[in-house]
C-alpha atoms as a printed R data frame, in Angstrom:
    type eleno elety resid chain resno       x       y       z
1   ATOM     1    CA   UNK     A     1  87.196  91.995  85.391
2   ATOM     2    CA   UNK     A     2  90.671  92.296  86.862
3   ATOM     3    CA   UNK     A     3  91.337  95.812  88.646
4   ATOM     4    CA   UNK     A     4  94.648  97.167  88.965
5   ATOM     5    CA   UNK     A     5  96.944  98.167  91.832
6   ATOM     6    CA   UNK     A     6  96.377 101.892  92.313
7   ATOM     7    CA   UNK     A     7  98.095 104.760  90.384
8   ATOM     8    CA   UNK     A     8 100.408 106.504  92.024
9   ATOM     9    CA   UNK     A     9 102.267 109.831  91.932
10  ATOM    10    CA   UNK     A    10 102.490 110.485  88.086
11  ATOM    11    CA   UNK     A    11 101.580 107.090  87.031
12  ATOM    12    CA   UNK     A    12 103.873 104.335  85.838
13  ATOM    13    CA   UNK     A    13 103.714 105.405  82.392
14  ATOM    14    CA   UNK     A    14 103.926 108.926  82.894
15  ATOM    15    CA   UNK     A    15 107.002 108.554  85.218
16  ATOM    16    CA   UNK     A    16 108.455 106.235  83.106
17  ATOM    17    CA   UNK     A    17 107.890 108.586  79.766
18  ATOM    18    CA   UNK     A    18 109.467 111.844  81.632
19  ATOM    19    CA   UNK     A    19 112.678 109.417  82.663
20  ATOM    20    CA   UNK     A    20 113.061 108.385  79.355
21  ATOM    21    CA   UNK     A    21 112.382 112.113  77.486
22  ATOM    22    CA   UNK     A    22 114.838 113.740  80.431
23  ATOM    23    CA   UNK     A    23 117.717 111.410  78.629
24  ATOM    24    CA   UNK     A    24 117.833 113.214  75.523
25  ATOM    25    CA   UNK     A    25 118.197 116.835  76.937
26  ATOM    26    CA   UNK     A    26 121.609 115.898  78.253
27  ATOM    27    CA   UNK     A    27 124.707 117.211  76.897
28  ATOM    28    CA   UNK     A    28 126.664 114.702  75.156
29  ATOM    29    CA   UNK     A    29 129.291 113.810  77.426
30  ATOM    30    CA   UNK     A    30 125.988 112.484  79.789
31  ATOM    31    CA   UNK     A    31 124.072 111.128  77.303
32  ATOM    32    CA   UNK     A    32 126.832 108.541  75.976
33  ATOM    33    CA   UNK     A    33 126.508 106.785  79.745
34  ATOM    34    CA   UNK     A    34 122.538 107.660  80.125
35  ATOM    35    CA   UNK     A    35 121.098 106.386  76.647
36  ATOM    36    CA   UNK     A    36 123.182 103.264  76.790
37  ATOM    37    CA   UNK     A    37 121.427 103.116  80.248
38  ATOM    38    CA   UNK     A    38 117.825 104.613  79.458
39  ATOM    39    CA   UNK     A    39 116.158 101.033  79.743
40  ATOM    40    CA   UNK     A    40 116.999 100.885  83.234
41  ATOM    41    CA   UNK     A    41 116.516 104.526  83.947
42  ATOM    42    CA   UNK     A    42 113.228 104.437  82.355
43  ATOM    43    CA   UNK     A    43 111.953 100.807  83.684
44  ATOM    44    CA   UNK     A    44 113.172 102.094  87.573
45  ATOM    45    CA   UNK     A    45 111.350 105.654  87.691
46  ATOM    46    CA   UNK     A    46 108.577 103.656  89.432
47  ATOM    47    CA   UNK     A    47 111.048 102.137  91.958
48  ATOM    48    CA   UNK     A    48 109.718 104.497  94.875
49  ATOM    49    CA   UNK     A    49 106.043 103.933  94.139
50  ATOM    50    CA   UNK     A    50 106.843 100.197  94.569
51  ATOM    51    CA   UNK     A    51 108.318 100.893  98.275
52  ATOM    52    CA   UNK     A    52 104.993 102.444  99.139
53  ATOM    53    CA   UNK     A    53 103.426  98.718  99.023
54  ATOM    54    CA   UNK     A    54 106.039  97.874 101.923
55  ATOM    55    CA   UNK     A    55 107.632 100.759 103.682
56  ATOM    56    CA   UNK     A    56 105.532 103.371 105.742
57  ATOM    57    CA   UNK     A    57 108.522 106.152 105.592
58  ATOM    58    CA   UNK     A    58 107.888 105.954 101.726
59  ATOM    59    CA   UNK     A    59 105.016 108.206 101.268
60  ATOM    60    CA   UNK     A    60 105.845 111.779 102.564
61  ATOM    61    CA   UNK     A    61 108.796 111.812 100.285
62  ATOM    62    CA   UNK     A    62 106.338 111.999  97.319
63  ATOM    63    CA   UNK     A    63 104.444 114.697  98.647
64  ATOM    64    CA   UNK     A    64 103.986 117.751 100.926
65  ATOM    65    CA   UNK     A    65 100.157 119.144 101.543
66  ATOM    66    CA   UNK     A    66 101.525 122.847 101.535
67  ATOM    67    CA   UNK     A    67  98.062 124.263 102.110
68  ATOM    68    CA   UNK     A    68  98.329 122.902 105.839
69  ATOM    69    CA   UNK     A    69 100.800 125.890 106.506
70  ATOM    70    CA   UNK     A    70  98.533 128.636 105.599
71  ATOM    71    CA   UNK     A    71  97.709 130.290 102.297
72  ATOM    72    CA   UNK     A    72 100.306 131.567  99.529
73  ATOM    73    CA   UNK     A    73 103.102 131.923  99.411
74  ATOM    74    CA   UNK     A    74 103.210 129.672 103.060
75  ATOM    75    CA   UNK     A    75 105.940 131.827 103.972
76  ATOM    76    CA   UNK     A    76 104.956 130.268 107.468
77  ATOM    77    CA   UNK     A    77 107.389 126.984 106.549
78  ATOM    78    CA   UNK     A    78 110.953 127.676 106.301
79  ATOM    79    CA   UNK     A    79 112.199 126.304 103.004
80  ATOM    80    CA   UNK     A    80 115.334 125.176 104.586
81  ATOM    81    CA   UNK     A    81 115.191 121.660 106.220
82  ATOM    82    CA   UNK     A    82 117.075 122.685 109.461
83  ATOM    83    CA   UNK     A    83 114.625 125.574 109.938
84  ATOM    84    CA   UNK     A    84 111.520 123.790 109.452
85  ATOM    85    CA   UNK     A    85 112.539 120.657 111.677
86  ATOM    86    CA   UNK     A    86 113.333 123.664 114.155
87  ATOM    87    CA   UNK     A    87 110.352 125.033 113.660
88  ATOM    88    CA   UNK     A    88 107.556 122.357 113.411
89  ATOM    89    CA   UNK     A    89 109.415 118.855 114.368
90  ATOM    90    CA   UNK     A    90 110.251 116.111 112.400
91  ATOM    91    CA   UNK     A    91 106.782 114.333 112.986
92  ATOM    92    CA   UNK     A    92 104.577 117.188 111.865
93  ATOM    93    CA   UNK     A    93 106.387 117.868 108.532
94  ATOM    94    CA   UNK     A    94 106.876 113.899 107.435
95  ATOM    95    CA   UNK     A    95 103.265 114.040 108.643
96  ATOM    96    CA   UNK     A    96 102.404 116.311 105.749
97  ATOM    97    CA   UNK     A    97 104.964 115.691 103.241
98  ATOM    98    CA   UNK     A    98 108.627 116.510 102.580
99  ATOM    99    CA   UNK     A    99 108.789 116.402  98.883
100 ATOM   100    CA   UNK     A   100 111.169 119.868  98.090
101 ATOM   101    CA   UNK     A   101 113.578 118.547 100.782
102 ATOM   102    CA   UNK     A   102 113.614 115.427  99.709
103 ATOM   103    CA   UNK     A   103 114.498 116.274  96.416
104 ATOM   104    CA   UNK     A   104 117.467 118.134  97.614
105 ATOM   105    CA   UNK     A   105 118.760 114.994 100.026
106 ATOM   106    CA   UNK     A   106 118.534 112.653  96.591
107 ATOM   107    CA   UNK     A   107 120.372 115.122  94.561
108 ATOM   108    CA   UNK     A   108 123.392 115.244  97.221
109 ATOM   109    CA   UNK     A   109 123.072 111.776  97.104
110 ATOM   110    CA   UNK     A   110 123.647 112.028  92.995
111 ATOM   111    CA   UNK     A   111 126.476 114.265  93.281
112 ATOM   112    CA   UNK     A   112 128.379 112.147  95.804
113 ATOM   113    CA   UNK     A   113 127.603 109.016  93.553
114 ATOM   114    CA   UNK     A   114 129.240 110.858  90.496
115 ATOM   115    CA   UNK     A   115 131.806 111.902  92.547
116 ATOM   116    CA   UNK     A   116 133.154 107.825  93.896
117 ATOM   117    CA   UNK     A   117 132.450 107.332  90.150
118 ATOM   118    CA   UNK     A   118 129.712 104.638  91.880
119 ATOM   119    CA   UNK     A   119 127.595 102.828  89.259
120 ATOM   120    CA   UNK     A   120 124.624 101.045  90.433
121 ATOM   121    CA   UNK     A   121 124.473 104.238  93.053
122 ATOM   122    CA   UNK     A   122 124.683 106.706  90.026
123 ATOM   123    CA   UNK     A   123 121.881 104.580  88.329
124 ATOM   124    CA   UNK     A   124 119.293 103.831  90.915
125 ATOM   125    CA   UNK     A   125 119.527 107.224  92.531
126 ATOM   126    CA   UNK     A   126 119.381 108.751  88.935
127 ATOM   127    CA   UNK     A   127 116.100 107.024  87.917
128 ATOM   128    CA   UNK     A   128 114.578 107.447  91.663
129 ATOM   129    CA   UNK     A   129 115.377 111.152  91.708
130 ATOM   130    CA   UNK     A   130 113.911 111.863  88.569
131 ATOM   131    CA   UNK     A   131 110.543 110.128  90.400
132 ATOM   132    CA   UNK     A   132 110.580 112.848  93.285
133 ATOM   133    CA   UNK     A   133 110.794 115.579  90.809
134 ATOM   134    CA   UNK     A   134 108.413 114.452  88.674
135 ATOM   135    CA   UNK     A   135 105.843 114.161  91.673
136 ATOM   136    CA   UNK     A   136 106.668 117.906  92.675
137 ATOM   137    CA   UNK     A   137 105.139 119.063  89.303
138 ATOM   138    CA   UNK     A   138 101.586 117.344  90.477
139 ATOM   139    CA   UNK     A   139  99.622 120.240  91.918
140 ATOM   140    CA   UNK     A   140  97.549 117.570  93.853
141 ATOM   141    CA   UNK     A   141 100.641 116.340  95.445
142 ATOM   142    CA   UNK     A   142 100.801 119.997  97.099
143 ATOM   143    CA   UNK     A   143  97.082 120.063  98.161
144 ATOM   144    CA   UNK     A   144  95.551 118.102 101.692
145 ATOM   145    CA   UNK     A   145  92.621 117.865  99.241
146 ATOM   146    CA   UNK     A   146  95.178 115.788  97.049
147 ATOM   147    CA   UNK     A   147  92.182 113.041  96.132
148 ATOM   148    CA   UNK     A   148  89.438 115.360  95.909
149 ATOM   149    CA   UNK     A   149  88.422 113.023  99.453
150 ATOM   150    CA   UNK     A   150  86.883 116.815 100.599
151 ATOM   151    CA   UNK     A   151  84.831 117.589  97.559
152 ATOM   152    CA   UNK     A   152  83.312 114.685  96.802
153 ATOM   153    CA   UNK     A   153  85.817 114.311  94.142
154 ATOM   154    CA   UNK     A   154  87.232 110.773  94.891
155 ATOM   155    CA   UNK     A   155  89.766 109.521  91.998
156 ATOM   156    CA   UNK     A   156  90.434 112.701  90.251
157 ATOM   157    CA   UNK     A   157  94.111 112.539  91.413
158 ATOM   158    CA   UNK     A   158  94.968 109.424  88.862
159 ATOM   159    CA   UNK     A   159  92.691 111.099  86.513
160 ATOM   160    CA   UNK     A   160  95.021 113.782  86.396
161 ATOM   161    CA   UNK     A   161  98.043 112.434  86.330
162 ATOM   162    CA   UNK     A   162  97.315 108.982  84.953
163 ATOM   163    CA   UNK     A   163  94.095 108.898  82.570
164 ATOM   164    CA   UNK     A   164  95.045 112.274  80.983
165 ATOM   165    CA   UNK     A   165  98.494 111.123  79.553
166 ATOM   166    CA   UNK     A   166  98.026 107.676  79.505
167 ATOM   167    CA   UNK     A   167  94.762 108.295  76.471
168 ATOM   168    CA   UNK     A   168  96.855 111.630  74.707
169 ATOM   169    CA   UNK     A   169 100.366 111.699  75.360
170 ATOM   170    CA   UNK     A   170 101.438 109.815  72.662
171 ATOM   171    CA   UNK     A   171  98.793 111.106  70.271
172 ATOM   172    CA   UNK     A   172  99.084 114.808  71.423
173 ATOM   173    CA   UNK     A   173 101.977 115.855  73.648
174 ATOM   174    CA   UNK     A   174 104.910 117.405  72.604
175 ATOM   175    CA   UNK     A   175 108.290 116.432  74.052
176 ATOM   176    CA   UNK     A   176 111.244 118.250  72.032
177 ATOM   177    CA   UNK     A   177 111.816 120.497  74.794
178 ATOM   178    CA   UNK     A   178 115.721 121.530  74.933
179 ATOM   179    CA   UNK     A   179 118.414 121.398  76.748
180 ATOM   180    CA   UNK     A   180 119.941 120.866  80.234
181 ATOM   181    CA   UNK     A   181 120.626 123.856  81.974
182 ATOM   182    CA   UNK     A   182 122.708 123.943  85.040
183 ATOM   183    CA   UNK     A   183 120.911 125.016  88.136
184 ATOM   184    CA   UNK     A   184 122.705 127.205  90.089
185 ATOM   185    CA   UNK     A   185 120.467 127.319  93.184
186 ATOM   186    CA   UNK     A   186 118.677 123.948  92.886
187 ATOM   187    CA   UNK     A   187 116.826 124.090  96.409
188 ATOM   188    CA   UNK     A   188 114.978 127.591  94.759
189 ATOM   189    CA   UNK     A   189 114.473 125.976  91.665
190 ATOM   190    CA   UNK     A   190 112.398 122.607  93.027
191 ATOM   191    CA   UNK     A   191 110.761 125.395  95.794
192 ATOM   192    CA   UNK     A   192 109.110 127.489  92.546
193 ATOM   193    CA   UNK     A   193 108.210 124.382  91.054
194 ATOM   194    CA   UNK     A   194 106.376 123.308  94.551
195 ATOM   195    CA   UNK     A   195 104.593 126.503  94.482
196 ATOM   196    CA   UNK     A   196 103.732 126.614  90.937
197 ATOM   197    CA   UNK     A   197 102.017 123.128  91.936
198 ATOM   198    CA   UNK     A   198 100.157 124.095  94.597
199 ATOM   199    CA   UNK     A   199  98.906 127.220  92.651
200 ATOM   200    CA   UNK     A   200  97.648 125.458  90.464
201 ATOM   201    CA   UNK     A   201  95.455 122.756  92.462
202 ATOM   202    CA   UNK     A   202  92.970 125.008  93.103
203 ATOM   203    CA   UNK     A   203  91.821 124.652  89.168
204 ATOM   204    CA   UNK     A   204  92.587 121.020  89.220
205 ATOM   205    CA   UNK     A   205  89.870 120.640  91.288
206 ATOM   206    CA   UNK     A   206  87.340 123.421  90.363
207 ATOM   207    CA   UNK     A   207  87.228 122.574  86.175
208 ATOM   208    CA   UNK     A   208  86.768 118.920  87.077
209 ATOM   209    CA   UNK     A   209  84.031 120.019  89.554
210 ATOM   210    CA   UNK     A   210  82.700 122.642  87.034
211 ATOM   211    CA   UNK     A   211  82.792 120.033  84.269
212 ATOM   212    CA   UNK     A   212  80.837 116.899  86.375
213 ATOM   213    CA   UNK     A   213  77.781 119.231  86.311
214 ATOM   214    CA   UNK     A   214  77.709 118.574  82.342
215 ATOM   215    CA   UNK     A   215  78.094 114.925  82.344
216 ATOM   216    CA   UNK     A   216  76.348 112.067  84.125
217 ATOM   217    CA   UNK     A   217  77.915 108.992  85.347
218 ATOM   218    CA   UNK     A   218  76.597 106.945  81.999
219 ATOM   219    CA   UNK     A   219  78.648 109.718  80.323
220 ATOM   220    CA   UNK     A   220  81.542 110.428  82.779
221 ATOM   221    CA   UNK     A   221  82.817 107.091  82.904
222 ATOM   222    CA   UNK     A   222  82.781 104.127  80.141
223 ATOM   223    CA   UNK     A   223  84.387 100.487  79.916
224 ATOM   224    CA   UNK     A   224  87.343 101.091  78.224
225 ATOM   225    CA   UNK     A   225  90.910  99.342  77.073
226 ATOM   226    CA   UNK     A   226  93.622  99.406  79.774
227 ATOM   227    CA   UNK     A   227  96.838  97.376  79.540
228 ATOM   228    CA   UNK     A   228  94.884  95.027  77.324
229 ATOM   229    CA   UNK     A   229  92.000  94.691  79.857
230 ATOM   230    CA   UNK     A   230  88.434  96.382  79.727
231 ATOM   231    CA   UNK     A   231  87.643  98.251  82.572
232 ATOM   232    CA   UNK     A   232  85.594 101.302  84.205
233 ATOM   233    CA   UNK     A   233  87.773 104.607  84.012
234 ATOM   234    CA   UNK     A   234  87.222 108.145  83.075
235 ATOM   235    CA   UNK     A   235  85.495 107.817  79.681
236 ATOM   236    CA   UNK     A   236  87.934 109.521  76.562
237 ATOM   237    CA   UNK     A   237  85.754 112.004  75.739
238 ATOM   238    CA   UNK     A   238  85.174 113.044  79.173
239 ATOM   239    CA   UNK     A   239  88.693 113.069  79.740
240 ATOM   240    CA   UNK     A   240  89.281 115.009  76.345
241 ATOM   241    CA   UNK     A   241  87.088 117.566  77.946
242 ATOM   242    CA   UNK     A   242  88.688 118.070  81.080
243 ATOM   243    CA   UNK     A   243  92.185 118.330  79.049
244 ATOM   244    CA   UNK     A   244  90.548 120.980  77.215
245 ATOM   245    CA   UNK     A   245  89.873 122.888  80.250
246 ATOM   246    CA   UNK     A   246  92.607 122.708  81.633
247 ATOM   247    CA   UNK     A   247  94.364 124.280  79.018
248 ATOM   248    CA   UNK     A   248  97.500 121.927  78.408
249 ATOM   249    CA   UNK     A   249  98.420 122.101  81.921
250 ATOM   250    CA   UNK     A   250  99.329 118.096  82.003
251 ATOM   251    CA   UNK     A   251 101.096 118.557  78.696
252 ATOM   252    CA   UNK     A   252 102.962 121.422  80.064
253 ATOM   253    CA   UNK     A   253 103.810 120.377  83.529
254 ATOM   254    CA   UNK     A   254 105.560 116.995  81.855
255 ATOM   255    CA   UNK     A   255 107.215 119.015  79.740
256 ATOM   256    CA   UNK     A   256 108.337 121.126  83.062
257 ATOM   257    CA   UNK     A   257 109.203 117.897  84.874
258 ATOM   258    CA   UNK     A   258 111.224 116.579  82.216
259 ATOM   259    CA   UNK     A   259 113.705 119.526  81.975
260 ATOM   260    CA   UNK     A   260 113.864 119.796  85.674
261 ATOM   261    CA   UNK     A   261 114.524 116.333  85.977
262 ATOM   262    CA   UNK     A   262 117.494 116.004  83.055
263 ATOM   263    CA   UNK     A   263 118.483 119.912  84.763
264 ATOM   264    CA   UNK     A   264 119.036 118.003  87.880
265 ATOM   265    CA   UNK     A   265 120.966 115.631  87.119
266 ATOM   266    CA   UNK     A   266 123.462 117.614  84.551
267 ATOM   267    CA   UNK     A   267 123.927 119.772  88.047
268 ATOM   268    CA   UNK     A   268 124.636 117.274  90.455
269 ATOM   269    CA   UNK     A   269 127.204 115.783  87.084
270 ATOM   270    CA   UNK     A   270 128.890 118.953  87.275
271 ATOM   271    CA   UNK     A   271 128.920 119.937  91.214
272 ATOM   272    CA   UNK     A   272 130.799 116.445  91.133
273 ATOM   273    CA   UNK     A   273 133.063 117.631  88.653
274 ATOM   274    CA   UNK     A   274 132.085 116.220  85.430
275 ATOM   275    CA   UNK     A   275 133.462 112.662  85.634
276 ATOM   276    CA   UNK     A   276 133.944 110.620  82.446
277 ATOM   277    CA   UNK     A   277 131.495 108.763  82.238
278 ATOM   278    CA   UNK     A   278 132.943 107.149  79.109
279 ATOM   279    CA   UNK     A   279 134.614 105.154  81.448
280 ATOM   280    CA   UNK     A   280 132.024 103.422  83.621
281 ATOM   281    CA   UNK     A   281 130.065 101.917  80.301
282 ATOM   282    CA   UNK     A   282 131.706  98.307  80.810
283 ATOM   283    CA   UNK     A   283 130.674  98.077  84.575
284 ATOM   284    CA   UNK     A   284 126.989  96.107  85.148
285 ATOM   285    CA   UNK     A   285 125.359  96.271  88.133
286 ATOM   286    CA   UNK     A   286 125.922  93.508  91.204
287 ATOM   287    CA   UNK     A   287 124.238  90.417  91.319
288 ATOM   288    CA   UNK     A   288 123.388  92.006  95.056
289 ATOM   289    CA   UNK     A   289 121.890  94.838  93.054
290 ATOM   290    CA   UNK     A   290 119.596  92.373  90.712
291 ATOM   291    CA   UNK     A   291 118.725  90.654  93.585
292 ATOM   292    CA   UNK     A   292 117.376  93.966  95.232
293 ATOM   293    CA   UNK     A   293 115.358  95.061  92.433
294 ATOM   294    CA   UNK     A   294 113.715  91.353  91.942
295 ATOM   295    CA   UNK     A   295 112.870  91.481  95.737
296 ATOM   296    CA   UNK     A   296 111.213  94.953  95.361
297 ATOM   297    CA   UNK     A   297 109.085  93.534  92.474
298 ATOM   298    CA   UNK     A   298 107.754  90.540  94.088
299 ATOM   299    CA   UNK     A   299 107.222  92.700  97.426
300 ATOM   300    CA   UNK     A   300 105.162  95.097  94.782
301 ATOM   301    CA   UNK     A   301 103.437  92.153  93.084
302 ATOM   302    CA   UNK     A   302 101.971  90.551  96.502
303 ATOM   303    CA   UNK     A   303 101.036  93.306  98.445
304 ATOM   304    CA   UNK     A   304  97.793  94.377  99.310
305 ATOM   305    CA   UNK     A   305  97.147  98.592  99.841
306 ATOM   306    CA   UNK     A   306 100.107 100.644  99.560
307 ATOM   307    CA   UNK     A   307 101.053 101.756 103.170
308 ATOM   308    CA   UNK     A   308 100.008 105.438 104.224
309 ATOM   309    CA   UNK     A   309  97.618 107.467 101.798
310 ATOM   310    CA   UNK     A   310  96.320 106.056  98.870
311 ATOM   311    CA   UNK     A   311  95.887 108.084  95.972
């Protein structure tokens, strides 16, 4: 039986899905550049889960375990990156995650990209971006008990965010959503969408806890189709059940990343000043660029664990 490289954040497929779905919320003046461009946008969302097999300041920017700066609402941390590194040092807060800020560096990064009318920049950042955002939505990725490693509880973070829409999105989610809205305070809006995470971890963990009691292992787990191979995961109808629980809350907080993420990027599109993008459709990326993305791959492909925590 051949076992896969871990999941990570979201999950490739759930990653790549909210990409793809965030497209289609843009106004038209975006969505003439980003649907001719969704392949990429879509295929790339994983980019930064692929740097975690090979660089250690990857990780925190995926993450931050909010819980380590006392209960809600943490108004302990600072929310604004000078503050914090002011307050607690640059060590101690890549030490437990800078996820919001991050968010907030990438979508400066998108605005200036727009703004030198910068292709590959405007593409890679676009589909790496919408990664970040994505992850902030994962109440585990808020939570120092972010694998259930503290509650005996080892794996439930890919069974949240991977098993669950992996077996029912495309069965059971729904993804007509809306539009794009601009954000006019975009640092507040990824903050409430941190703390509506970590809110929220606290029944991550309890229903799967709750629910355990109800099924043995023989039940629990089952040899099931992945990717075209058979292998031991979180059986469907235990993972049905936990769904069930949980009340929609993977459903929902997709449906929550992909509007934030498409939100995002319409924002940093206008603080730039709305280029055309009309006119960038006839430039491909560099053969510097390909050559990039084919070295991350085969750095992904032929490493061992990722570097920092595994989830």
């Amino acid at each position: 039986m051949l076992v896969p490289k871990p999941a990570n954040s979201w999950g490739f497929f759930a990653h790549q899905k909210i990409n793809y779905y965030a497209v289609f919320l843009l106004p038209p003046e975006m969505l003439v550049y980003f649907k001719a461009n969704i392949i990429f946008l879509t295929d790339h969302a994983v980019d930064p889960d692929k740097r975690r097999f090979s660089m250690a300041a990857e990780a925190p920017r995926h993450y931050i375990d909010i819980d380590h700066y006392g209960a809600y609402p943490f108004d302990a941390l600072p929310r604004k990156w000078d503050e914090a590194i002011k307050k607690f040092g640059s060590d101690s807060l890549q030490a437990y995650g800078i996820v919001p800020w991050h968010i907030q560096f990438m979508m400066a990064r998108l605005t200036r990209a727009f703004s030198e009318k910068d292709i590959p920049k405007i593409l890679k950042t676009s589909a790496e971006l919408g990664h970040y955002i994505a992850d902030a939505h994962v109440p585990l990725h808020t939570n120092s008990n972010h694998n259930g490693q503290l509650t005996q509880q080892q794996g439930i973070h890919a069974f949240w965010e991977s098993r669950i829409p992996e077996l029912l999105a495309d069965k059971t989610f729904n993804f007509f959503i809306g539009k794009a809205e601009y954000l006019p305070n975009p640092g507040q809006f990824i903050w409430n969408r941190v703390m509506e995470s970590a809110l929220a971890a606290d029944s991550v963990l309890r229903f799967e806890k709750l629910l355990s009691h109800d099924y043995p292992d023989d039940k629990k787990f089952a040899f099931e189709e992945k990717n075209g191979k058979i292998m031991r995961q979180y059986s469907s109808a235990y993972t049905k059940a936990y769904n069930h629980l949980l009340h929609g809350m993977v459903e929902r907080r997709m449906r929550q990343s992909i509007f934030a993420v498409a939100s995002c990027w319409y924002t940093a599109w206008v603080n730039a000043g709305q280029p055309d993008l009309k006119a960038m459709m006839q430039h491909p990326l560099s053969d510097s660029d390909k050559i990039e993305f084919d070295q991350l791959n085969k750095s992904w492909m032929n490493a061992g664990k990722m570097i920092g925590r595994e989830e």
